[in-house]
TILOFI-65617 format. One record per residue (C-alpha): x, y, z; residue number from 0. Coordinates in Angstrom, 2 decimals. Layout:
% TILOFI-65617
     east    north       up  num
        X        Y        Z  NUM
...
END
This chain:
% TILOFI-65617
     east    north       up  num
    27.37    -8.58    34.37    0
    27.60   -10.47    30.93    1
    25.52    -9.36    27.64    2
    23.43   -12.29    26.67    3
    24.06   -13.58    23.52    4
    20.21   -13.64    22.80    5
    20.43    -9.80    21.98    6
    22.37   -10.12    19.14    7
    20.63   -11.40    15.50    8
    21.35   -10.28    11.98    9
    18.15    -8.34    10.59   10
    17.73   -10.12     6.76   11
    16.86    -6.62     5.54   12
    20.28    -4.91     6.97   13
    22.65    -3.52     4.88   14
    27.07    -3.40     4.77   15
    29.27    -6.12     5.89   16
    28.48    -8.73     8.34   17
    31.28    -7.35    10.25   18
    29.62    -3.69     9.91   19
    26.01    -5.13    11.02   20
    27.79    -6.63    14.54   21
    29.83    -3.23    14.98   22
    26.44    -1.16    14.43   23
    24.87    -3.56    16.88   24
    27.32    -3.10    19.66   25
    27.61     0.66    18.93   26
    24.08     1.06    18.98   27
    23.25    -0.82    22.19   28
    26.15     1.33    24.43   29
    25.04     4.69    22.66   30
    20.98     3.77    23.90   31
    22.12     2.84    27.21   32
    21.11    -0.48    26.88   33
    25.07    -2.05    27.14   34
    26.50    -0.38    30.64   35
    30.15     0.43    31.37   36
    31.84    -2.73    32.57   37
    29.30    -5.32    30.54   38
    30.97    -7.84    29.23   39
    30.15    -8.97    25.66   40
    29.51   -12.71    24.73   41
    33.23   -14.34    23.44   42
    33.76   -14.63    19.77   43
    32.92   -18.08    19.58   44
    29.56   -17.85    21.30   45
    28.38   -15.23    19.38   46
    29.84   -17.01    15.95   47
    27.90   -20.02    16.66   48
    25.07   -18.01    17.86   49
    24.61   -15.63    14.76   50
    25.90   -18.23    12.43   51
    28.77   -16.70    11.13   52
    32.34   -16.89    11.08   53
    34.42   -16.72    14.55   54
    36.69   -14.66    12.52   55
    33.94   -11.98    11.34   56
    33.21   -11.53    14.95   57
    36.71   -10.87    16.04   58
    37.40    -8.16    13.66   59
    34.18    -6.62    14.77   60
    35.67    -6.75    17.83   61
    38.75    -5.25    17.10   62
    37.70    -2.35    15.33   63
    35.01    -1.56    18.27   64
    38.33    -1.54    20.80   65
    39.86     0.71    18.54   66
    37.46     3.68    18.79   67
    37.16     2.89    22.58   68
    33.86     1.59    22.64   69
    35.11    -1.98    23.86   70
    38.33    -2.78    26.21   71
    40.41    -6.07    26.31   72
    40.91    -7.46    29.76   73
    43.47   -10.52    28.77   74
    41.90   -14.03    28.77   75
    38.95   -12.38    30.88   76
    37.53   -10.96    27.18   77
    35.78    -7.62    26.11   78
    34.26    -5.55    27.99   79
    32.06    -1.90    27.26   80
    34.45     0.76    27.63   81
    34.39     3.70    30.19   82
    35.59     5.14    27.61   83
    33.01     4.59    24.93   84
    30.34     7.52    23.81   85
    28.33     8.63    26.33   86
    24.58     7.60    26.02   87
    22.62    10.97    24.33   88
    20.25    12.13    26.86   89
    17.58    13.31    25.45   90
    13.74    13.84    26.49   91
    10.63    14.78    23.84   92
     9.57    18.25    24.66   93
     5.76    17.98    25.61   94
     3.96    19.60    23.04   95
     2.92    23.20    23.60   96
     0.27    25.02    22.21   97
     1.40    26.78    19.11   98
     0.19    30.45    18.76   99
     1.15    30.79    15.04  100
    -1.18    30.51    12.04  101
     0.84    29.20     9.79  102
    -1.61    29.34     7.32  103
    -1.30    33.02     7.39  104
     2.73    32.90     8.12  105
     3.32    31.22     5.30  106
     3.62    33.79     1.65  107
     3.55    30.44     0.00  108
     2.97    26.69    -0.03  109
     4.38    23.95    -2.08  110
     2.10    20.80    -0.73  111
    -0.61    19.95    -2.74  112
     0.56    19.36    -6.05  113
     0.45    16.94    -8.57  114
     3.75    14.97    -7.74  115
     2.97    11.74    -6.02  116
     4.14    10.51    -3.22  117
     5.69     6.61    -4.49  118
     6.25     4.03    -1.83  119
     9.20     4.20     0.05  120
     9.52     0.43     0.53  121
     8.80    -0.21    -3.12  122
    11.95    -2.97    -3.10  123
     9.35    -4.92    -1.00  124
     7.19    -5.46    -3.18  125
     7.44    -8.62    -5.50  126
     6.02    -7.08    -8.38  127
     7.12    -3.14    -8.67  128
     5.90    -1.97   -11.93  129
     7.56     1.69   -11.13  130
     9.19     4.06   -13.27  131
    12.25     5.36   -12.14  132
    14.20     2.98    -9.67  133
    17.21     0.96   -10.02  134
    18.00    -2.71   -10.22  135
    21.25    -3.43    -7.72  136
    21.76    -6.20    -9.85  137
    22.98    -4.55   -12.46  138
    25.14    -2.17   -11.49  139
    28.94    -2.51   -11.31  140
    29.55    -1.89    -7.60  141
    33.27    -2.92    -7.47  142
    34.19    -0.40   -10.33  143
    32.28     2.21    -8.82  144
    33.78     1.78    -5.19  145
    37.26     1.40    -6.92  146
    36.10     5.16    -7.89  147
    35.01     6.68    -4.89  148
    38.16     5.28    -3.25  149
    40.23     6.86    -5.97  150
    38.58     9.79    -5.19  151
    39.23    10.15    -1.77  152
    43.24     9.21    -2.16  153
    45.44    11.68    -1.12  154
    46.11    12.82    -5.25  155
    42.32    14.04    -5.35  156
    41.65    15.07    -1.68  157
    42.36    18.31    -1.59  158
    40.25    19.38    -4.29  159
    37.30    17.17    -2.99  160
    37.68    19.53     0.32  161
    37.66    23.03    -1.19  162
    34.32    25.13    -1.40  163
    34.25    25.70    -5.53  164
    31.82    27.91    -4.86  165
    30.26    28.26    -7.97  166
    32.71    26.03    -9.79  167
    32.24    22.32   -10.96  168
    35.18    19.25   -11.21  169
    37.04    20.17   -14.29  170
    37.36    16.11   -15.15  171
    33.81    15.95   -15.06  172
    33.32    18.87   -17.08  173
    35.54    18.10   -19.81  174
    34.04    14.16   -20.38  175
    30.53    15.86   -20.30  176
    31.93    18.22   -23.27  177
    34.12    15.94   -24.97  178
    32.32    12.30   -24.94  179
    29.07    12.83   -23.48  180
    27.59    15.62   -25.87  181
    28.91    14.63   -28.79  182
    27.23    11.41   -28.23  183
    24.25    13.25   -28.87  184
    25.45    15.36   -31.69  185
    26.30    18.61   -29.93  186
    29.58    20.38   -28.96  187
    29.82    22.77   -25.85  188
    32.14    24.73   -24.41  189
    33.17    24.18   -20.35  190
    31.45    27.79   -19.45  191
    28.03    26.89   -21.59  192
    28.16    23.51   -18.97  193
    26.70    23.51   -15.62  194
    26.27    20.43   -13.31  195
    23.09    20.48   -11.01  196
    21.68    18.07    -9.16  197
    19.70    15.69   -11.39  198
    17.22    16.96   -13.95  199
    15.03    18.29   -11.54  200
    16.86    20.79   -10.11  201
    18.09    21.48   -13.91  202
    14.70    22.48   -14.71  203
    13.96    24.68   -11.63  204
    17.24    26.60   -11.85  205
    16.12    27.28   -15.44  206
    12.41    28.31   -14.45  207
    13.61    30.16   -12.09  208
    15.62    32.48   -14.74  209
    13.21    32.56   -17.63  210
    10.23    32.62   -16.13  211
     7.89    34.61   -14.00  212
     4.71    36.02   -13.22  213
     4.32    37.75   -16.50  214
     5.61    35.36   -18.51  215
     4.14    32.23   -20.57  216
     6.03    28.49   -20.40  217
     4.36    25.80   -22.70  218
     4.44    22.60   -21.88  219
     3.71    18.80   -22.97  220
    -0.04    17.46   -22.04  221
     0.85    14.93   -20.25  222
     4.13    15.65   -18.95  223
     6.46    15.10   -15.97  224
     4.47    16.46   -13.28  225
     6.92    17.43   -10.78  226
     7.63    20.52   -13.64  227
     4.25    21.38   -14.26  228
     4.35    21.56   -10.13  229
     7.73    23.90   -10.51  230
     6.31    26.23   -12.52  231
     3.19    27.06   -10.80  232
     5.02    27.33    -8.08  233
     6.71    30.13   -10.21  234
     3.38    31.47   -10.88  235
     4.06    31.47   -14.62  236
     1.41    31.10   -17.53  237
     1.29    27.92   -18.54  238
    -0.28    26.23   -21.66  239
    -0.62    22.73   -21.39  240
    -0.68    21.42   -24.79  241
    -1.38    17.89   -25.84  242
     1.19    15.25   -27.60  243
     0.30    13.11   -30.68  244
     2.14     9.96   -31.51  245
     4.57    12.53   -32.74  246
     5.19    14.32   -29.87  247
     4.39    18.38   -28.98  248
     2.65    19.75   -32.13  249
     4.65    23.31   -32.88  250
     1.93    24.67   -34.39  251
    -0.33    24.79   -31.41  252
     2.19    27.00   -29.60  253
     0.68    30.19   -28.78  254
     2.52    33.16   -30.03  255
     3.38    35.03   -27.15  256
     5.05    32.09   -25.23  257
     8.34    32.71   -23.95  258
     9.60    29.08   -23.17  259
     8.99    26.18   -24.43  260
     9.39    22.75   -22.57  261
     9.50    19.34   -24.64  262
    11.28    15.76   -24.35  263
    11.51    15.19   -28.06  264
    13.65    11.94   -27.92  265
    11.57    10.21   -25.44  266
     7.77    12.16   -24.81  267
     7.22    11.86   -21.11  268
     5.50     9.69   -20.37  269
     4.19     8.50   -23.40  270
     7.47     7.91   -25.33  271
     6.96     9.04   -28.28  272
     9.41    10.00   -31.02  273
     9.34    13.58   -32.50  274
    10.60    13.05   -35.81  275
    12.99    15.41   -37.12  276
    10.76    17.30   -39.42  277
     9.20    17.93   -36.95  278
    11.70    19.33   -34.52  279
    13.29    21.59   -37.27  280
     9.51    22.88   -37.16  281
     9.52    23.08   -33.59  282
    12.90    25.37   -34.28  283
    11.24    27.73   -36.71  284
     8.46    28.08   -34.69  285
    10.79    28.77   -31.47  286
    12.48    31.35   -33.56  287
     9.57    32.81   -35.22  288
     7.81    34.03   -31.97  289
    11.50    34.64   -29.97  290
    10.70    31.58   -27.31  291
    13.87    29.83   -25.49  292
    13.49    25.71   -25.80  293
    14.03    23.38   -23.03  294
    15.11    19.92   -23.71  295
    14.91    17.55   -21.45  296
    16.98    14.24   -22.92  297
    16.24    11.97   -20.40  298
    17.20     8.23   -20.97  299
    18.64     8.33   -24.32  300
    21.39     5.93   -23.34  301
    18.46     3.21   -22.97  302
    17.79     3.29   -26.79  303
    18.21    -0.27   -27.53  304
    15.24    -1.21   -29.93  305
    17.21     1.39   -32.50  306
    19.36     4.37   -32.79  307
    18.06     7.64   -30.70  308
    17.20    10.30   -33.15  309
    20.29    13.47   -33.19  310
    19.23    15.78   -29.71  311
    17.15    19.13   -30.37  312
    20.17    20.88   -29.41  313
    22.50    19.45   -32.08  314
    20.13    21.28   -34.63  315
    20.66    24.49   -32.79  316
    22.30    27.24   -34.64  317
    21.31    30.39   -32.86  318
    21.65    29.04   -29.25  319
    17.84    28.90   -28.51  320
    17.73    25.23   -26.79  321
    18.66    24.62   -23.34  322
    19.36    21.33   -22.52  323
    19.33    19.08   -20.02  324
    20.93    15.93   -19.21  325
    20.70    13.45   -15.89  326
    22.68    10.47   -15.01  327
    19.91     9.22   -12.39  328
    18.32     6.96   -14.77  329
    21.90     5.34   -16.70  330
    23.49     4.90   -12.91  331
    21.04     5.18   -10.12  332
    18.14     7.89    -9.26  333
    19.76     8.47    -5.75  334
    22.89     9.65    -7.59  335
    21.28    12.77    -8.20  336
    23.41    14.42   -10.78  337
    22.53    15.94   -14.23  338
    23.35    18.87   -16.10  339
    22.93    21.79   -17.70  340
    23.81    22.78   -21.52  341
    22.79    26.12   -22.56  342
    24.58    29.96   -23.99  343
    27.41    31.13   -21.44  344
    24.92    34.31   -20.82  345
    22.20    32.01   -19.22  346
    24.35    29.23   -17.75  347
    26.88    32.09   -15.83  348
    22.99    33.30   -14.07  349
    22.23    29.60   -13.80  350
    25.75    29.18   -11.73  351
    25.09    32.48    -9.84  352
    21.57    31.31    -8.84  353
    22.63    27.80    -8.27  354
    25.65    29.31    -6.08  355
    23.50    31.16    -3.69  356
    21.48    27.98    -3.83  357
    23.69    25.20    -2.67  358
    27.11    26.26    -3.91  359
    27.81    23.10    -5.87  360
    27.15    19.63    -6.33  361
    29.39    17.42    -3.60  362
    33.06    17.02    -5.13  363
    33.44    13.51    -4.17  364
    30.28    12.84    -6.10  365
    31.05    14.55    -9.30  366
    35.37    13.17    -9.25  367
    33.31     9.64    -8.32  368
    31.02     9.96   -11.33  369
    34.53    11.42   -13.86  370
    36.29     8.60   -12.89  371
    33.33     5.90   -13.25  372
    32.86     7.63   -16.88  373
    36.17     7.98   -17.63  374
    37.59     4.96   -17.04  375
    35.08     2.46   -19.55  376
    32.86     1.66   -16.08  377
    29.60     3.83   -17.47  378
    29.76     2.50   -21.22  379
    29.88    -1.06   -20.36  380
    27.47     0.10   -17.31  381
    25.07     1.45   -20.13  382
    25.65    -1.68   -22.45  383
    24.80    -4.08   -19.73  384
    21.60    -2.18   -18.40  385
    20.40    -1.57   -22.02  386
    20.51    -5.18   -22.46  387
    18.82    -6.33   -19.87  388
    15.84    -3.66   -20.66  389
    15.78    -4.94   -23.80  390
    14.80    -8.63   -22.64  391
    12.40    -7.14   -19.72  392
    10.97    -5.26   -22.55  393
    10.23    -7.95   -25.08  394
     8.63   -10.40   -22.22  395
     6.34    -7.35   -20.92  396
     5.38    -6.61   -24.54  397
     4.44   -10.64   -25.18  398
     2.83   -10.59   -21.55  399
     0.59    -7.10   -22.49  400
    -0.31    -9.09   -25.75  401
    -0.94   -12.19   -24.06  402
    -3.52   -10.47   -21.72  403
    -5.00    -8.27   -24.19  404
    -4.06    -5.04   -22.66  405
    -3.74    -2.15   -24.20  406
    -0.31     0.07   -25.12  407
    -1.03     3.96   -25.76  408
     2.77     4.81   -26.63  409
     4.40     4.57   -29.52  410
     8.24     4.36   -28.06  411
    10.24     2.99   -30.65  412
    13.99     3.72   -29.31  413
    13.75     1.43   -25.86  414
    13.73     3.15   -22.73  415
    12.18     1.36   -19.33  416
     8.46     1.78   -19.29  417
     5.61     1.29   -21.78  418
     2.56     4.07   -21.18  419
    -1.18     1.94   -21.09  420
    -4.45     2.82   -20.99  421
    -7.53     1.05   -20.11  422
   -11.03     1.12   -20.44  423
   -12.39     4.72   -20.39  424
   -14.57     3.60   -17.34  425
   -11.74     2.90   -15.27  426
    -9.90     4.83   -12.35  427
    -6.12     3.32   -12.44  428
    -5.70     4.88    -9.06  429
    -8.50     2.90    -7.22  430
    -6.75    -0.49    -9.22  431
    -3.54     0.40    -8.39  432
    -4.97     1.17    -4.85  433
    -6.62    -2.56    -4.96  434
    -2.98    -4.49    -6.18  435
    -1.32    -2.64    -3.68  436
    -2.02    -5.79    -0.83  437
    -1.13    -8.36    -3.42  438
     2.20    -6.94    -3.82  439
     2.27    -5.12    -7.53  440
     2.77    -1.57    -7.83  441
     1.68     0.30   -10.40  442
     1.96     3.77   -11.55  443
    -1.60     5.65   -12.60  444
    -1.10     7.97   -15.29  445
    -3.88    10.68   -14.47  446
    -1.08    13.20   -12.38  447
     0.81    13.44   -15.87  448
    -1.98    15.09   -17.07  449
    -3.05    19.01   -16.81  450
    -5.85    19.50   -14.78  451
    -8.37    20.66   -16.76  452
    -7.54    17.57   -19.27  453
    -6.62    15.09   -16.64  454
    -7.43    11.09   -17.72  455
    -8.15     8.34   -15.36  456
    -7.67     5.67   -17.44  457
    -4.04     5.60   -18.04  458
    -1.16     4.30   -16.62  459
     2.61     3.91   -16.68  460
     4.09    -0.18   -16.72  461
     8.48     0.33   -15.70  462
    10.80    -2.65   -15.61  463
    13.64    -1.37   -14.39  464
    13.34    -2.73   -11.42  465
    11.08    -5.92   -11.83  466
    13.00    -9.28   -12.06  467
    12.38   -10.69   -15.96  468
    10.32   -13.90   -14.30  469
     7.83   -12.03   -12.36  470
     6.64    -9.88   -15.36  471
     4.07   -11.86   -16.53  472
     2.71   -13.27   -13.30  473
     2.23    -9.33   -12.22  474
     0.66    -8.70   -15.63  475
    -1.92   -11.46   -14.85  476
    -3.22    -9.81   -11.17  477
    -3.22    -6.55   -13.18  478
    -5.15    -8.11   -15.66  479
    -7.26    -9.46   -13.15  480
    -8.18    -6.52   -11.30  481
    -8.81    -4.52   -14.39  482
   -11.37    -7.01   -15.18  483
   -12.69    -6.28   -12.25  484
   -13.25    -3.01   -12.16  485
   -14.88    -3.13   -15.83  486
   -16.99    -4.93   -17.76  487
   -14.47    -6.84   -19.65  488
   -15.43    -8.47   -22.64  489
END
């Protein structure tokens, strides 16, 4: 029995090679049973003309499937589904049982609940994604970076990619981190005070984790990254939630008997402000005045393209008080998942004990990848091309905001890729961002960033990461337009 043709089409939202898509196709068809030992699969040409492709395409597709027995030749007679292909998974939903656990009593803690939204998954859908956080494909160099990965996995740097490091991290990585990375940023570190983690995130929990607990006090920015204010009450920490000025986190409203203190000087999330650096050598002697450990969290200084980024915290360290951590997620691509940790060898051998019983260590094709990407020019001119980019997306969002009278409540002056807005006092940016949702614009409400007991409605976060430079200003004008809505505009 023959395979009609008509089962085969290309999905416009599939991913790899066209060649890849047809061998997925075939593979997936005989491993759900719908493609039956002996079924013989439409010739090259057919299915060519049929998909619209290249004859050629399809025969390499072909080939590859005979290879890992999935397909057999027969001669002139064509290909056929293999008796020896995969056997079909059986498999058969349990019926559901009634459970006779309370897992509301079962479980010592929970961790749903918090303030850390949940963002669309299909956000690339959306023709006008105003999001913080997410790539643009288009910009990234993804010849140079699967030149990498290759390199990685030659036989040279195999057999260091498969050993367990256990605690350990890819010297090459390691010693660009130390060598180009941090002095970018004005500070010099040591291969034991450097610990890779994956992204920032896990940076800062590994760090709550050691310095905090239940009888201890953590001070943090008001508003501030959420998913950390949702780490450390998870820790069950003190917190102080103390709010920014244009400046940044005030030192003199830390309380004295706080024990760390958590800031992104460089770039405020989310507000982006600037501290300047009287004020951080402030922030220093107040650190050292009441004995409290710093955390700083240098996210996206490579995007400063509007003007120089200000020396980090760190740099002005001189009795090893500041922790700090670093993330390539936003300068290469959030998925990447890789940052790391800059701190005293005493805390970052704990951090490397706790992150070993943890997860042992980032993946080691990952981190050789990311050393070779960095080492061999890719990231710089990566960095250079992004940060240009940003810079135009910027300047049309900043004419379009001005152009529609809205309103910009940061004062960023170093780049970055989002603006922080507010709106009328009336409004609730989470029922308009709610509302845009259908006309295709996303948009980020800014109430989560704040504490709980200060939280504000009427902000919100703009990102062009991810937005295409000519549907910036169209997107602007239904945001506009549902603001206007939702107030009495004047």
């Amino acid at each position: 029995m023959a395979i009609s043709v008509d089962t085969f089409f290309l999905s416009p939202k599939a991913h790899g090679t066209l060649q890849a898509q047809i061998q997925q196709m075939i593979a997936e068809g005989i491993l759900s049973g719908r493609f039956h030992v002996g079924e013989k699969l439409p010739s090259s040409r057919k299915l060519a003309v049929h998909l619209g492709i290249s004859r050629i395409t399809v025969t390499l597709a072909y080939t590859e499937l005979l290879a890992n027995d999935y397909l057999t030749s027969r001669g002139r007679s064509g290909y056929y589904v293999s008796e020896n292909a995969p056997v079909p998974p059986s498999y058969t939903p349990p019926e559901k049982t009634e459970e006779t656990v309370d897992w509301s009593k079962a479980m010592a803690r929970q961790f749903t609940g918090g303030d850390t939204p949940r963002k669309p998954q299909d956000w690339n859908d959306y023709r006008y994604p105003f999001i913080y956080g997410q790539a643009d494909p288009s910009l990234f160099d993804h010849a140079n970076w699967r030149l990498c990965a290759l390199r990685a996995l030659g036989q040279k740097d195999f057999a260091a990619l498969t050993t367990d490091y256990f605690d350990q991290d890819d010297p090459l990585l390691i010693e660009y981190i130390a060598r180009h990375t941090l002095p970018r940023r004005g500070i010099t570190a040591r291969p034991d005070e450097i610990l890779i983690t994956l992204g920032a995130q896990n940076a800062l929990w590994l760090v709550g984790q050691i310095l905090l607990n239940r009888g201890r006090k953590a001070a943090i920015e008001d508003p501030c990254y959420y998913t950390l204010r949702d780490q450390l009450t998870h820790n069950r920490c003190q917190v102080d939630a103390i709010a920014v000025d244009r400046d940044g986190l005030p030192p003199e409203q830390i309380s004295d008997d706080t024990d760390v203190i958590f800031t992104t000087p460089s770039h405020q999330s989310p507000t982006t402000a600037t501290m300047p650096m009287e004020r951080r050598r402030a922030l220093l002697d107040r650190a050292r005045d009441i004995d409290a450990v710093i955390v700083e969290d240098d996210y996206e200084f490579e995007m400063s393209f509007l003007s120089a980024p200000s020396p980090a915290l760190k740099s002005l360290d001189r009795d090893g008080r500041v922790v700090y951590v670093g993330s390539f997620s936003k300068s290469l691509f959030p998925g990447l998942r890789l940052g790391y940790l800059v701190g005293s060898e005493p805390f970052i051998r704990q951090a490397r004990a706790l992150r070993a019983n943890v997860l042992r260590h980032p993946p080691g094709h990952i981190q050789r990848t990311v050393a070779y990407f960095l080492s061999l020019g890719h990231y710089d001119a990566q960095i250079r091309r992004t940060a240009k980019k940003l810079h135009q997306r910027r300047t049309v969002m900043e004419e379009a905001i001005a152009e529609h009278g809205l309103t910009i409540a940061g004062s960023g002056v170093y780049g970055g890729s989002s603006i922080w807005m507010k709106a009328d006092p009336s409004v609730d940016m989470a029922s308009v961002a709610r509302s845009l949702m259908p006309q295709s614009v996303l948009v980020e409400p800014g109430a989560p960033f704040f504490a709980e007991q200060n939280r504000k409605h009427n902000y919100y976060r703009l990102g062009y990461s991810s937005i295409a430079q000519n549907r910036i200003e169209p997107g602007l004008a239904l945001l506009t337009e549902a603001l206007r809505s939702s107030q009495d505009w004047p």
